[in-house]
C-alpha positions as CSV (number, residue, x, y, z in Angstrom):
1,X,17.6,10.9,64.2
2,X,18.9,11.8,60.5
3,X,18.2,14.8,59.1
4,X,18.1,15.7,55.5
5,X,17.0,19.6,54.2
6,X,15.9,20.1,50.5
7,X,14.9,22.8,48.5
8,X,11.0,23.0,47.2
9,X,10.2,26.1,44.8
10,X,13.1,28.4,46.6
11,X,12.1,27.2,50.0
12,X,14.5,25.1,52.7
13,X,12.8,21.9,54.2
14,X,13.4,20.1,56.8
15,X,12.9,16.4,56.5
16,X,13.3,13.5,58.8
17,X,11.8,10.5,59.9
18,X,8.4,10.6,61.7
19,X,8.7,8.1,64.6
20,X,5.2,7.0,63.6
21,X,4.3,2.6,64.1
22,X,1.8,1.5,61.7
23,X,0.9,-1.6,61.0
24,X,3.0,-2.0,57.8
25,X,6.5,-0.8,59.8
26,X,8.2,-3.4,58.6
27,X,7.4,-1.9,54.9
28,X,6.7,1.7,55.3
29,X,8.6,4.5,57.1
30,X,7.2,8.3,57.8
31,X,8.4,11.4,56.9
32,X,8.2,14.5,58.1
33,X,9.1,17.8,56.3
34,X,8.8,21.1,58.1
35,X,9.8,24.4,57.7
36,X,9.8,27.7,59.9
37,X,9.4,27.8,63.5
38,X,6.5,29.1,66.1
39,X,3.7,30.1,65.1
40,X,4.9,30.4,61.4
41,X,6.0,26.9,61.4
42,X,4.5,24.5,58.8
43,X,4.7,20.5,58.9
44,X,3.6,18.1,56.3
45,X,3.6,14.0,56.3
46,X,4.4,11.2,53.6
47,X,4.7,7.9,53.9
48,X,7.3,6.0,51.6
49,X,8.4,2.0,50.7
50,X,12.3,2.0,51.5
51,X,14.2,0.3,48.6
52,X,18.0,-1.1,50.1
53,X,18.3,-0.3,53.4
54,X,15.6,-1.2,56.4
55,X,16.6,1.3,58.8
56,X,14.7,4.4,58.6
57,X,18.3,6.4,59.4
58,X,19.4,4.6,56.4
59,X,16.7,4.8,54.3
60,X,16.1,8.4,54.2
61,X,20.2,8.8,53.5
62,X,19.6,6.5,50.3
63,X,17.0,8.8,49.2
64,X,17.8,11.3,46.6
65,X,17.2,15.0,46.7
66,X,14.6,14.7,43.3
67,X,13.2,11.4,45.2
68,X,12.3,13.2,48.6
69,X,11.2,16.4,46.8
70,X,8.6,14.4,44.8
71,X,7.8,12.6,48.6
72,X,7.0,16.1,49.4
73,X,4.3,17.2,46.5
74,X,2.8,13.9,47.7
75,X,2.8,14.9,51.5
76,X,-0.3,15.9,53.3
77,X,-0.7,18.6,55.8
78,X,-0.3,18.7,59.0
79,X,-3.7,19.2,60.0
80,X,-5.0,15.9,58.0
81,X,-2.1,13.9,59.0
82,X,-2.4,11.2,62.1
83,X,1.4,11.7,62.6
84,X,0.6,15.7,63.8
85,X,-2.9,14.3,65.8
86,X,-4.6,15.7,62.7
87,X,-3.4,19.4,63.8
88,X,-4.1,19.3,67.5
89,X,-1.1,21.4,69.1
């Protein structure tokens, strides 16, 4: 699974595909970004429409650092995102 970290306001992301099948796979690919660990940890989900590539692996590498920050403002939070169970741990 590729990885990818960015910066948002000072703080290091994590960022990587979400695994996630919905019915527009062919068209649409998850993301996951995530920061911390334990307790302190904090997830959020985006979805996006890959131009180029169809892989997910190579999507996310054709991203740019400005296009997956501006994914991120438009993530959701873990705990009203279906990728995270909507927050159930």
């Amino acid at each position: 699974m590729a990885k990818r970290t960015i910066d948002v306001n000072g703080e290091r992301w994590e960022v990587y595909p979400s695994g996630r099948v919905t019915v527009y796979s062919l068209d649409e690919f998850g993301l996951i970004f995530e920061r911390g660990s334990g307790e302190q940890r904090e997830r959020r989900a985006s979805r996006y429409s890959p131009v180029g590539s169809r892989r997910r692996d190579g999507s996310l590498a054709e991203l740019s650092d400005a296009e997956l920050v501006a994914l991120f403002h438009q993530s959701q939070p873990e705990w009203t995102a279906p990728e995270f169970d909507y927050g159930e741990r």
